[in-house]
Structures are given as structure tokens and as C-alpha cells.
FIMITOR-217944 format. One record per residue: residue number from 0; residue in one letter; z negated, x negated, y negated of N, C-alpha, C, O in turn. Coordinates in Angstrom, 1 decimal, always signed. Atoms other than C-alpha are relative to their C-alpha. Example, Ala and Ser with C-alpha at 12.3 -4.5 7.8 and 13.67 -1.06 7.14 Angstrom:
2
r i: 0, aa: A, n.z: +0.0, n.x: -0.9, n.y: +1.2, ca.z: -7.8, ca.x: -12.3, ca.y: +4.5, c.z: +0.0, c.x: -0.9, c.y: -1.2, o.z: -0.7, o.x: -1.9, o.y: -1.2
r i: 1, aa: S, n.z: +0.0, n.x: +0.9, n.y: +1.1, ca.z: -7.1, ca.x: -13.7, ca.y: +1.1, c.z: -0.8, c.x: +0.8, c.y: -1.1, o.z: -0.9, o.x: +0.3, o.y: -2.2
//
This chain:
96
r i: 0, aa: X, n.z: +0.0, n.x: -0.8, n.y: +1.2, ca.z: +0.0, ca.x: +0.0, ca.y: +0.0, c.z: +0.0, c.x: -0.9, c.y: -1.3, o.z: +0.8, o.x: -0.5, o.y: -2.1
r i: 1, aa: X, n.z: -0.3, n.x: +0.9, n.y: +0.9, ca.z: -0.5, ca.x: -2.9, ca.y: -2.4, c.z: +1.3, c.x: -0.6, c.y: -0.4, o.z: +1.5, o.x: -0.7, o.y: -1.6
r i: 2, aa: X, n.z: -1.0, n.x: +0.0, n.y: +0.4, ca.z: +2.6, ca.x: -3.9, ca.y: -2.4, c.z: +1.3, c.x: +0.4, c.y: -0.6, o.z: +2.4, o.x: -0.1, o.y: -0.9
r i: 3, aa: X, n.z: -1.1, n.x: -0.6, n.y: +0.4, ca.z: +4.2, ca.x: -1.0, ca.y: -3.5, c.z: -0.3, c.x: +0.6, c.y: -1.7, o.z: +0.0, o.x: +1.7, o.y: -2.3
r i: 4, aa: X, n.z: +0.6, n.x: -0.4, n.y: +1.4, ca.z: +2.3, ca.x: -1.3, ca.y: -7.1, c.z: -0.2, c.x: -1.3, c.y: -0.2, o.z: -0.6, o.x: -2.2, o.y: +0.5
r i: 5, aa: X, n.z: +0.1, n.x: +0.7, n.y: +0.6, ca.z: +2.6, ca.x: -3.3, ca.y: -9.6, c.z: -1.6, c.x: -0.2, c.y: -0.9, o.z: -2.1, o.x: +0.8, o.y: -1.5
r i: 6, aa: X, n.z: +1.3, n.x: -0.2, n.y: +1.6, ca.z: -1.0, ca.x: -4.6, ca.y: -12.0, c.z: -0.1, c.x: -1.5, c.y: +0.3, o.z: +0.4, o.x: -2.2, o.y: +1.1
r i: 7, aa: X, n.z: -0.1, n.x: +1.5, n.y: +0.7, ca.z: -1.9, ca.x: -7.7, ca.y: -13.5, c.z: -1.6, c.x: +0.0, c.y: +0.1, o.z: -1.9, o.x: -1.2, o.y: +0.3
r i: 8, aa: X, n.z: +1.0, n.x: +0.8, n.y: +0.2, ca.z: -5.7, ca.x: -7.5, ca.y: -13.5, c.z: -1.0, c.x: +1.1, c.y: +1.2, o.z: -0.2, o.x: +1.9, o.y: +1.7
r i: 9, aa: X, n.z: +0.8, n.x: -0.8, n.y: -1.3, ca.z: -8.3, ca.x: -5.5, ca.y: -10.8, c.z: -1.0, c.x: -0.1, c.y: -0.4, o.z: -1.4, o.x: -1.2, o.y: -0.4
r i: 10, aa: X, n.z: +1.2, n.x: +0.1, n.y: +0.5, ca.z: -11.6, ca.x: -4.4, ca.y: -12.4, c.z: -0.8, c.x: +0.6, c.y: +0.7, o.z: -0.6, o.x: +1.8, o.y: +1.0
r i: 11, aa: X, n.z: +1.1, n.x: -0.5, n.y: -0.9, ca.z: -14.8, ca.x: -4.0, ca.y: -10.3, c.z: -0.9, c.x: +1.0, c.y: -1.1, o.z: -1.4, o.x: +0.4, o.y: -2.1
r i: 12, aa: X, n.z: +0.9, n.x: -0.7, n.y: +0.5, ca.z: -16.8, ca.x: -0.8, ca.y: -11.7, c.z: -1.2, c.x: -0.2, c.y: -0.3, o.z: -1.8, o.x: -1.1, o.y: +0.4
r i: 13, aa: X, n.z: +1.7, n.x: +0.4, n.y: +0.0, ca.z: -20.5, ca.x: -0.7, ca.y: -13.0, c.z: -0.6, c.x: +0.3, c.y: +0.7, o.z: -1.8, o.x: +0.1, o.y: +0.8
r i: 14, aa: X, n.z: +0.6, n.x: -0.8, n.y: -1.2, ca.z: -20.9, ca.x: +1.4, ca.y: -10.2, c.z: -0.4, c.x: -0.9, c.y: +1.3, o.z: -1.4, o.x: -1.0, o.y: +2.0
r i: 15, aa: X, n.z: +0.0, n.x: +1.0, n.y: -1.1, ca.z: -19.8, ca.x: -1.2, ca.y: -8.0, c.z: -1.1, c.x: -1.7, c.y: -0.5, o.z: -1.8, o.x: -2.3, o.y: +0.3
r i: 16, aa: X, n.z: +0.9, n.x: +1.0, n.y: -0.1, ca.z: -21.8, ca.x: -4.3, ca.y: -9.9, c.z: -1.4, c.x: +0.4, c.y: +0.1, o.z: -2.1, o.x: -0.5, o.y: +0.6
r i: 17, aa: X, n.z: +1.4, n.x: -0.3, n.y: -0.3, ca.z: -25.1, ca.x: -2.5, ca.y: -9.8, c.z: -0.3, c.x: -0.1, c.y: +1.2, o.z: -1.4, o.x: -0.6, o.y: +1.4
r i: 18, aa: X, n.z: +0.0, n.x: +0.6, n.y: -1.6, ca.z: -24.6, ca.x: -2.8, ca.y: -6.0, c.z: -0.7, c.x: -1.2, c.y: +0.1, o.z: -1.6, o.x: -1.3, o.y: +0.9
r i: 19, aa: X, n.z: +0.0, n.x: +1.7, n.y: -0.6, ca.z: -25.0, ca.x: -6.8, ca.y: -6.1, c.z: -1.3, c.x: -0.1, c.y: -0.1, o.z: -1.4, o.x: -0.7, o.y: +1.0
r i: 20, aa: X, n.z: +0.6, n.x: +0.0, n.y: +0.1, ca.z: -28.6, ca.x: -6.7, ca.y: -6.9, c.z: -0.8, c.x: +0.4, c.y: +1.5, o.z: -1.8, o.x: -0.2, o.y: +1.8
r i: 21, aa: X, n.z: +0.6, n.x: -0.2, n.y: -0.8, ca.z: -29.4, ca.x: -5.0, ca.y: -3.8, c.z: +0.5, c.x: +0.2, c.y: +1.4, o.z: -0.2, o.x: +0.3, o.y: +2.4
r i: 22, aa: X, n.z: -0.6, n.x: -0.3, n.y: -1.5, ca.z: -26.8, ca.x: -4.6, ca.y: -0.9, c.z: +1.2, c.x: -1.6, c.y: -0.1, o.z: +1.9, o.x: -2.3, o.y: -0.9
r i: 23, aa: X, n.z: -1.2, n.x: +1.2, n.y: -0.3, ca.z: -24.9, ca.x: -7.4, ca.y: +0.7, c.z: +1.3, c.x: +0.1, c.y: +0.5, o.z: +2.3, o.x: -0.7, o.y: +0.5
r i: 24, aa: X, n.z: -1.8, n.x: -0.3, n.y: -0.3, ca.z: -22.0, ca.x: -5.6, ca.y: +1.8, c.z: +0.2, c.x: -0.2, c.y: -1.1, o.z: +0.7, o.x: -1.4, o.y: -1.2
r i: 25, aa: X, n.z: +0.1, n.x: -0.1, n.y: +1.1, ca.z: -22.1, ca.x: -4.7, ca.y: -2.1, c.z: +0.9, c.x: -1.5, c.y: -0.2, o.z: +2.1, o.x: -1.7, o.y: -0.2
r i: 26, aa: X, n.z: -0.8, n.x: +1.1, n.y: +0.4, ca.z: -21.6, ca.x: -8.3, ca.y: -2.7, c.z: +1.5, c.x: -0.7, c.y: +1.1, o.z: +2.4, o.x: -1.3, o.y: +0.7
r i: 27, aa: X, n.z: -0.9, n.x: +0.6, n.y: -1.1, ca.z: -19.3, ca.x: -9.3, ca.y: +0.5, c.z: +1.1, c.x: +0.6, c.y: -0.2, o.z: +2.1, o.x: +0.0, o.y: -0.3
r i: 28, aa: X, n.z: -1.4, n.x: -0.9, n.y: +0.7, ca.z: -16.9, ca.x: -6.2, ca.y: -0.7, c.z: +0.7, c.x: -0.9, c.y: -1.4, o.z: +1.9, o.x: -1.2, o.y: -1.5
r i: 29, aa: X, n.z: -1.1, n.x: +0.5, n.y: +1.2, ca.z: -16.3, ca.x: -8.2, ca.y: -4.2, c.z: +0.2, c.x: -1.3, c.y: +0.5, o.z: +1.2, o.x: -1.8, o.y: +0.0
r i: 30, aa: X, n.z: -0.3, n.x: +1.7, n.y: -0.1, ca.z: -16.4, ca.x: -11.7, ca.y: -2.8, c.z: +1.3, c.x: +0.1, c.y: +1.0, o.z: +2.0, o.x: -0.9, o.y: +0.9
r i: 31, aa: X, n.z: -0.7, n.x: -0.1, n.y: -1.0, ca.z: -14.0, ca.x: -10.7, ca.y: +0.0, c.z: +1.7, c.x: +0.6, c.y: -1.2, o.z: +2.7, o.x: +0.1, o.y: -1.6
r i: 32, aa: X, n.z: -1.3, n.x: -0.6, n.y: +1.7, ca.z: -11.6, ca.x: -8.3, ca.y: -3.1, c.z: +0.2, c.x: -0.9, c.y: -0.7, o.z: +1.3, o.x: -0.9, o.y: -1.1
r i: 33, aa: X, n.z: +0.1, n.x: +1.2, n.y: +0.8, ca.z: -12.2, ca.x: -11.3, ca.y: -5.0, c.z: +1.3, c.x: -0.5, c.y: +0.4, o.z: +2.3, o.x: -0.3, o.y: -0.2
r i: 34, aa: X, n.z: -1.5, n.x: +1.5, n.y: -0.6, ca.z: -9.8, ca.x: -14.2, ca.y: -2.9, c.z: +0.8, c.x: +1.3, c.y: +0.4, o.z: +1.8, o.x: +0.7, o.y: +0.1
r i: 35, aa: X, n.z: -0.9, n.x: -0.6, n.y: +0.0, ca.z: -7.5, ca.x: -11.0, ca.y: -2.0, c.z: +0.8, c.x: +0.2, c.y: -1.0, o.z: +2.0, o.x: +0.3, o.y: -1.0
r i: 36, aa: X, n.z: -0.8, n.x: -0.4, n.y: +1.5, ca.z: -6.8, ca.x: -10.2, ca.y: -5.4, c.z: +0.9, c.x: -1.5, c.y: -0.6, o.z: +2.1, o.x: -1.6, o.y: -0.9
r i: 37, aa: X, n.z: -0.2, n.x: +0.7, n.y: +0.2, ca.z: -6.8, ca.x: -13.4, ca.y: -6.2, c.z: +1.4, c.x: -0.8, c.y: +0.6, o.z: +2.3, o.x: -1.2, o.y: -0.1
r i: 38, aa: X, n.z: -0.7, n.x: +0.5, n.y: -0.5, ca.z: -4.7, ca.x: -14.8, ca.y: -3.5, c.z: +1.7, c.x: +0.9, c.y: -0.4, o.z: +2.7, o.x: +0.4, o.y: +0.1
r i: 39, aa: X, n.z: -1.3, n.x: -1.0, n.y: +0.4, ca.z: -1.7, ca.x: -11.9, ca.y: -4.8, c.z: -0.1, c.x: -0.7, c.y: -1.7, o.z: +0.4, o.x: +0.1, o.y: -2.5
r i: 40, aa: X, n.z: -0.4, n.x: +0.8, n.y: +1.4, ca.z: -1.8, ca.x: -14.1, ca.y: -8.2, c.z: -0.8, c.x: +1.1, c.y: -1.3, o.z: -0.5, o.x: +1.1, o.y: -2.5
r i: 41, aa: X, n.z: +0.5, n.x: -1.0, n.y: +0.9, ca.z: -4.1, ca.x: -11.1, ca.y: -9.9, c.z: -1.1, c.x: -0.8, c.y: -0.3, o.z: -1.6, o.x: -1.7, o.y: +0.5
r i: 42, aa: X, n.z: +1.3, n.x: +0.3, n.y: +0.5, ca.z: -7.2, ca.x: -11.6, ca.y: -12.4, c.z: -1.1, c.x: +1.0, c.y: +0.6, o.z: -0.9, o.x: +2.2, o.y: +0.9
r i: 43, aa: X, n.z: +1.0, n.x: -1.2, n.y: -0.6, ca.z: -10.2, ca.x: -9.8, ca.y: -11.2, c.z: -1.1, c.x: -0.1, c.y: -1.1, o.z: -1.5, o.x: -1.2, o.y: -1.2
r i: 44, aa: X, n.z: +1.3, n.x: -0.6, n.y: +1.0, ca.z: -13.0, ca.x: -8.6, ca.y: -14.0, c.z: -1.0, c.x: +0.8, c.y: +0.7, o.z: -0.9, o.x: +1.5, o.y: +1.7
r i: 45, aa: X, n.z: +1.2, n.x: -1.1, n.y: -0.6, ca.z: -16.3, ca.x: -6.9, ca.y: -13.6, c.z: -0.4, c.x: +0.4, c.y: -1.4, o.z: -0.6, o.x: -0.5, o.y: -2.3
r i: 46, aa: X, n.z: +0.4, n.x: -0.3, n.y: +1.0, ca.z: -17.2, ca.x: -4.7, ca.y: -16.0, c.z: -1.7, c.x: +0.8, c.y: +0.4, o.z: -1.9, o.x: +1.4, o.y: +1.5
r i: 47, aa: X, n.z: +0.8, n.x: -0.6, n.y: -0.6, ca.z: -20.8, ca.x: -3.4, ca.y: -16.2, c.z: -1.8, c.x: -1.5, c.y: +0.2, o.z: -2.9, o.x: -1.4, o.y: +0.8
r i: 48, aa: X, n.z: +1.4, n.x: +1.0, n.y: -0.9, ca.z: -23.3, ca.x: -6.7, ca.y: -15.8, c.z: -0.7, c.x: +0.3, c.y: -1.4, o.z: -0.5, o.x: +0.6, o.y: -2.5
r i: 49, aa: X, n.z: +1.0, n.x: -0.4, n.y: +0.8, ca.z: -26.2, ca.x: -6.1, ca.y: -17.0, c.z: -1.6, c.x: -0.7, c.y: +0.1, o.z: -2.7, o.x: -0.4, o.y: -0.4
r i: 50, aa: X, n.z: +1.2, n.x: +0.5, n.y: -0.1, ca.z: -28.6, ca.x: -8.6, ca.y: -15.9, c.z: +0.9, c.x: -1.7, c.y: +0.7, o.z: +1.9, o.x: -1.8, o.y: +1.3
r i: 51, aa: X, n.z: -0.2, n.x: +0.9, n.y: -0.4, ca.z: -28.6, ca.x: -12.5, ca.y: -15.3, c.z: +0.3, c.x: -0.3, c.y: +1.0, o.z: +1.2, o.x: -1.2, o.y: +1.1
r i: 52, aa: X, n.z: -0.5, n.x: +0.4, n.y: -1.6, ca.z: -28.3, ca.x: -12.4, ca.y: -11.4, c.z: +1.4, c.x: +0.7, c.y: +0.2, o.z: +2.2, o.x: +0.1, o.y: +0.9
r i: 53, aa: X, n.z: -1.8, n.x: -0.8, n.y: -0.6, ca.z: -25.0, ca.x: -10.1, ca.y: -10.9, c.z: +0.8, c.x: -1.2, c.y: -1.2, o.z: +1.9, o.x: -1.8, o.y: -0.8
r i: 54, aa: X, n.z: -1.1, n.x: +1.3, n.y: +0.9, ca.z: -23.6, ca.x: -12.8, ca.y: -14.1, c.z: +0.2, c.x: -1.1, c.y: +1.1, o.z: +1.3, o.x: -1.3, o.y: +1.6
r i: 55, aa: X, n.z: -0.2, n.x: +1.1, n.y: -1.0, ca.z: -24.2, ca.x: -15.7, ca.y: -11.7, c.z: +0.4, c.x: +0.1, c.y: +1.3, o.z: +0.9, o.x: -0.8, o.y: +2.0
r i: 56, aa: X, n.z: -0.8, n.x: -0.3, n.y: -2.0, ca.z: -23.2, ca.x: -14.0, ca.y: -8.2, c.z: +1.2, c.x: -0.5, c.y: -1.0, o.z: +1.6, o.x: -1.6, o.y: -0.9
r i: 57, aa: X, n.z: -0.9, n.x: -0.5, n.y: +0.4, ca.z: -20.3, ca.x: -13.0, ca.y: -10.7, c.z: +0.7, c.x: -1.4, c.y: -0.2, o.z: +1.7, o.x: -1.4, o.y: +0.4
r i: 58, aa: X, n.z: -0.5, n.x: +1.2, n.y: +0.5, ca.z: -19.5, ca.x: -16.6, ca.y: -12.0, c.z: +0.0, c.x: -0.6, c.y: +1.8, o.z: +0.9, o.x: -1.1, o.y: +2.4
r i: 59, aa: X, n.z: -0.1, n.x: +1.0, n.y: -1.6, ca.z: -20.1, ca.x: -18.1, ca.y: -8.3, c.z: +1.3, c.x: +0.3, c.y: +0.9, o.z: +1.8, o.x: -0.5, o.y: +1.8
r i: 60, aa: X, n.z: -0.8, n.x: -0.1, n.y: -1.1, ca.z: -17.3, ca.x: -15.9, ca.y: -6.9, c.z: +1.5, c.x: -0.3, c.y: -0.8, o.z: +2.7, o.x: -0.4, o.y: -0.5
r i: 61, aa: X, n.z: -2.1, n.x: +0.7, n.y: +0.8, ca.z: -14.5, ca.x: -17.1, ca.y: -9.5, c.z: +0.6, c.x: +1.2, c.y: -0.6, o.z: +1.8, o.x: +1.2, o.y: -0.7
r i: 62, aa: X, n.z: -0.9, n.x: -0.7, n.y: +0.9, ca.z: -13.9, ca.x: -14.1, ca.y: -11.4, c.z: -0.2, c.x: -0.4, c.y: -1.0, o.z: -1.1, o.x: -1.0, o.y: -1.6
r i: 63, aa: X, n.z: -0.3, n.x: +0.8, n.y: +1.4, ca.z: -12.2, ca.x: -14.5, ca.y: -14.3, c.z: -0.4, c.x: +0.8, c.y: -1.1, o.z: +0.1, o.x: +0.3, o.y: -2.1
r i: 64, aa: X, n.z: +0.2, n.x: -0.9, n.y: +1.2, ca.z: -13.6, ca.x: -11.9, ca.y: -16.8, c.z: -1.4, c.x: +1.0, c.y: +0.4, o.z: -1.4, o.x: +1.6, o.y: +1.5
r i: 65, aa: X, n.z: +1.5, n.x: -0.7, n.y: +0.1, ca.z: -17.4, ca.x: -10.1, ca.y: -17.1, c.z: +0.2, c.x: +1.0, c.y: -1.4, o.z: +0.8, o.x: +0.7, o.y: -2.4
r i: 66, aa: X, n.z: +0.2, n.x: -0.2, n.y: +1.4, ca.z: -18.0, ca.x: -7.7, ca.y: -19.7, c.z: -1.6, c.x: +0.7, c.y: +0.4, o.z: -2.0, o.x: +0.5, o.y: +1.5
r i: 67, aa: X, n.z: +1.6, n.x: -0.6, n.y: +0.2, ca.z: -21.8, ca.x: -5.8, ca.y: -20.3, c.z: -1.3, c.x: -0.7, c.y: -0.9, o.z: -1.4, o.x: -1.7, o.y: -1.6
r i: 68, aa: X, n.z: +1.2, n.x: +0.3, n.y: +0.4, ca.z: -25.0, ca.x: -6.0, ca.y: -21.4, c.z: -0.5, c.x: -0.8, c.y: -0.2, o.z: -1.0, o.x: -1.0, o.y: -1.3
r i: 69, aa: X, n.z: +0.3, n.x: +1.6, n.y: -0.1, ca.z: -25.9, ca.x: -9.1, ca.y: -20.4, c.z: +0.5, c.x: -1.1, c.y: -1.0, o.z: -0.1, o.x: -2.1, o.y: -1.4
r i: 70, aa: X, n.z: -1.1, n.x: +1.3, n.y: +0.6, ca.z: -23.1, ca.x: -11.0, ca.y: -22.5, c.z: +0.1, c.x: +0.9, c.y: -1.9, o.z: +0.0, o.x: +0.4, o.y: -3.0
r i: 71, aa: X, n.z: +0.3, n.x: -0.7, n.y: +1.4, ca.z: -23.3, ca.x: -8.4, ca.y: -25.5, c.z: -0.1, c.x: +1.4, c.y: -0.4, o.z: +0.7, o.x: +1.9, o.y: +0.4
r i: 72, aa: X, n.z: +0.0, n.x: -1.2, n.y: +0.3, ca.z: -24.1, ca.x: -5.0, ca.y: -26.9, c.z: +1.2, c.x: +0.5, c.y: -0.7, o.z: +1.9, o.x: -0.2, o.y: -1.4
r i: 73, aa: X, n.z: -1.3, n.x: -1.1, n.y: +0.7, ca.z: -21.4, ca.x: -2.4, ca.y: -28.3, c.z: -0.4, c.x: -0.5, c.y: -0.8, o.z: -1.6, o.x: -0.7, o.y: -0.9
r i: 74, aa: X, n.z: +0.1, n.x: -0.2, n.y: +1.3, ca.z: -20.6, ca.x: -3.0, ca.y: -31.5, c.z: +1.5, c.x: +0.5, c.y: -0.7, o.z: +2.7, o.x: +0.5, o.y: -0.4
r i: 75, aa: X, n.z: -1.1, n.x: -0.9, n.y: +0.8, ca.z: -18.7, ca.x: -1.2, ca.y: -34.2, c.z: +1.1, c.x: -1.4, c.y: -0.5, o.z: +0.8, o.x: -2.5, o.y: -0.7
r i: 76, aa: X, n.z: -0.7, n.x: +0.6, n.y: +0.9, ca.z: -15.7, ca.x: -2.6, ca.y: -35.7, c.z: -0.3, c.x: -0.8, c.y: -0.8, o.z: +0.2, o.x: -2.0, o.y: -0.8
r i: 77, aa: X, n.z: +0.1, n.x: +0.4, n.y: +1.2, ca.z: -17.3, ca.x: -3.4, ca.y: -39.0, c.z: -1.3, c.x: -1.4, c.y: +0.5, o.z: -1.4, o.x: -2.4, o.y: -0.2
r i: 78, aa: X, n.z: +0.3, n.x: +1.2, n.y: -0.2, ca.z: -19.6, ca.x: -5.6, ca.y: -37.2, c.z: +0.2, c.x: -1.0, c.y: +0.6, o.z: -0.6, o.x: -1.9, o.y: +0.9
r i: 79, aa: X, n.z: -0.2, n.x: +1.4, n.y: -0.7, ca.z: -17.4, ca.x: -7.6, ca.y: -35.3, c.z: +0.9, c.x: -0.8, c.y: -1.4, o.z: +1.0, o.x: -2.0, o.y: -1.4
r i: 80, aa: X, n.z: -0.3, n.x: +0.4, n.y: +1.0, ca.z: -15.7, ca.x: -8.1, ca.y: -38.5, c.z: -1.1, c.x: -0.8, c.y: -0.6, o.z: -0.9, o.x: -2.1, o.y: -0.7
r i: 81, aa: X, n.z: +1.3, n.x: +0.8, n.y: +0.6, ca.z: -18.9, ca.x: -9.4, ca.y: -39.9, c.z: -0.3, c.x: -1.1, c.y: +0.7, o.z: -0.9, o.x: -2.0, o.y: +0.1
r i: 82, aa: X, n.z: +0.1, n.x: +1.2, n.y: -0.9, ca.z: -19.0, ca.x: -11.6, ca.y: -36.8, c.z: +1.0, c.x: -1.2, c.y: -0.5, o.z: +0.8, o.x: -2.3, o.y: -1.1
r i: 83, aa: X, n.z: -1.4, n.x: +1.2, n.y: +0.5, ca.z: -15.5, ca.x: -13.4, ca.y: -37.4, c.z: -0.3, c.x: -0.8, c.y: -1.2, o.z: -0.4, o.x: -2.0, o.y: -1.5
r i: 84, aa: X, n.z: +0.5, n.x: +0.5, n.y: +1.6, ca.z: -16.5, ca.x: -13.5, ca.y: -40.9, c.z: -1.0, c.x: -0.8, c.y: -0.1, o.z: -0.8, o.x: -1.7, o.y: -1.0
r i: 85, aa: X, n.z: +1.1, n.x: +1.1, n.y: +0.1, ca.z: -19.6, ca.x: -15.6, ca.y: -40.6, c.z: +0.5, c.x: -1.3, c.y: +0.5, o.z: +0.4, o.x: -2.5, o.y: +0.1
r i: 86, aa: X, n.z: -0.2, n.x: +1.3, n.y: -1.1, ca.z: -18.2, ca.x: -17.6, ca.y: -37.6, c.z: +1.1, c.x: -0.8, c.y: -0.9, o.z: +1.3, o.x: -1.9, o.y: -0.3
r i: 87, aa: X, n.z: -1.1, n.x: +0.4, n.y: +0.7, ca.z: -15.1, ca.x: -18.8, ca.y: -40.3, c.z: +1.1, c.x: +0.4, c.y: +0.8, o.z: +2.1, o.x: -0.1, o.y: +0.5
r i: 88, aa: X, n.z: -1.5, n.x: -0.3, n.y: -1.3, ca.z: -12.5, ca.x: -17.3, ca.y: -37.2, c.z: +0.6, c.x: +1.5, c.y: -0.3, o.z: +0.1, o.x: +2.5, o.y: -0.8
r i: 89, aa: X, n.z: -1.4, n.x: -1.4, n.y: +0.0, ca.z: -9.6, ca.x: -14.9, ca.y: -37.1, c.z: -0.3, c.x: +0.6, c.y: +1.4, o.z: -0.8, o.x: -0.1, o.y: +2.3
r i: 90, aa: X, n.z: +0.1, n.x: -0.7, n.y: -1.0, ca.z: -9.7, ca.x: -12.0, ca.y: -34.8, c.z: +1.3, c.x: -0.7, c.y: +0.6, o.z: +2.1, o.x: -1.5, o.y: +0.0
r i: 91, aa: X, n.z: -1.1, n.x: +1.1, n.y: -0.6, ca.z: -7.2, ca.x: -13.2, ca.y: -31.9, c.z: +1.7, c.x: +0.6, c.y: -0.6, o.z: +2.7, o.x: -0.1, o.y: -0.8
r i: 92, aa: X, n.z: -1.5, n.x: -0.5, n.y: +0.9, ca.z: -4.3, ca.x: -10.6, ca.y: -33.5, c.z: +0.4, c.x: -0.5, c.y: -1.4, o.z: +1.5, o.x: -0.3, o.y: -2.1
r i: 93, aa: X, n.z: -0.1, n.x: -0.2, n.y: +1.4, ca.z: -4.8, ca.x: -11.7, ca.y: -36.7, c.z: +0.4, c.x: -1.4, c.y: -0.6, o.z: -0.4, o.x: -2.3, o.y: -0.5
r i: 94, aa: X, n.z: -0.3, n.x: +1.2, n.y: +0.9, ca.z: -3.0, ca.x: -14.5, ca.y: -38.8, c.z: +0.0, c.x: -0.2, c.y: -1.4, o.z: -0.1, o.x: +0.8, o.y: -2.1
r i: 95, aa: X, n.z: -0.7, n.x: +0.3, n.y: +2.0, ca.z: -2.3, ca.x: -16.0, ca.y: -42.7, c.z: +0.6, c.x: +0.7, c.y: -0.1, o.z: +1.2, o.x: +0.9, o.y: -1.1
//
């Protein structure tokens, strides 16, 4: 069935990282989806961490992208603007 669909990146749910915390299949399902995804030349993300231990499973199994809790809270537009703006950096769309 994979082969008959095209995608570029495979995102593990928060449903699915709250798993890693407590079940080992939990983790054996992403580390196993992990090198599959991988090995078809795809990025794999997890969206959803929310605590230091699922970051470091997360970083041990070689995905390429985290987003949650853990790494930063929502924020509005105006203050990621305010971010760039202190840091002296251009949002990544943005040029002279």
C-alpha cells in the first residue's frame, strides 16, 4: 500500500508519543516506523513531546523533527516577531 502514495515527511501523533513513557511496544512501533520510513528516503517527525524522556527516546531513534511542549509553548505571531527581533534574524521566508 505504500507504494501507491506519494509524502515527503510521516508524523508520529501525541497520541502516539505519550505511549513512550509507558509501553514498549509504544516505543518498538516508532523505532521499527522509524528505519522503515526512513529507509523509503522519508523524514519522520513527532509531534506532541512534552517531557524530557520521549525528547531523548526521540533524538536516540534518529528522527528528524520534534515539536511540543518540551522545546516551546504556542505562541502568537506578534511574539515570534518579537523573538526574531531581539535575536537580530529574519523569519526563514523573509529577505532585504
Amino acid at each position: 500500500v505504500l507504494t501507491k502514495f506519494s509524502f515527503d515527511q510521516v508524523k508520529f501523533a501525541k497520541s502516539m508519543i505519550e505511549l513512550v513513557d509507558t509501553s514498549e511496544v509504544a516505543r518498538k512501533v516508532i523505532l521499527s516506523t522509524t528505519d522503515l520510513v526512513r529507509a523509503l528516503g522519508t523524514s519522520v517527525c513527532a509531534i506532541g513531546v512534552e517531557n524530557v524522556e520521549q525528547l531523548n527516546f526521540l533524538k536516540d531513534t534518529g528522527i528528524d523533527c520534534v515539536a511540543g511542549y518540551q522545546l516551546a509553548r504556542p505562541i502568537s505571531a506578534e511574539g515570534l516577531d518579537m523573538i526574531f527581533s531581539l535575536s537580530g534574524s529574519k523569519p526563514p521566508n523573509q529577505t532585504d
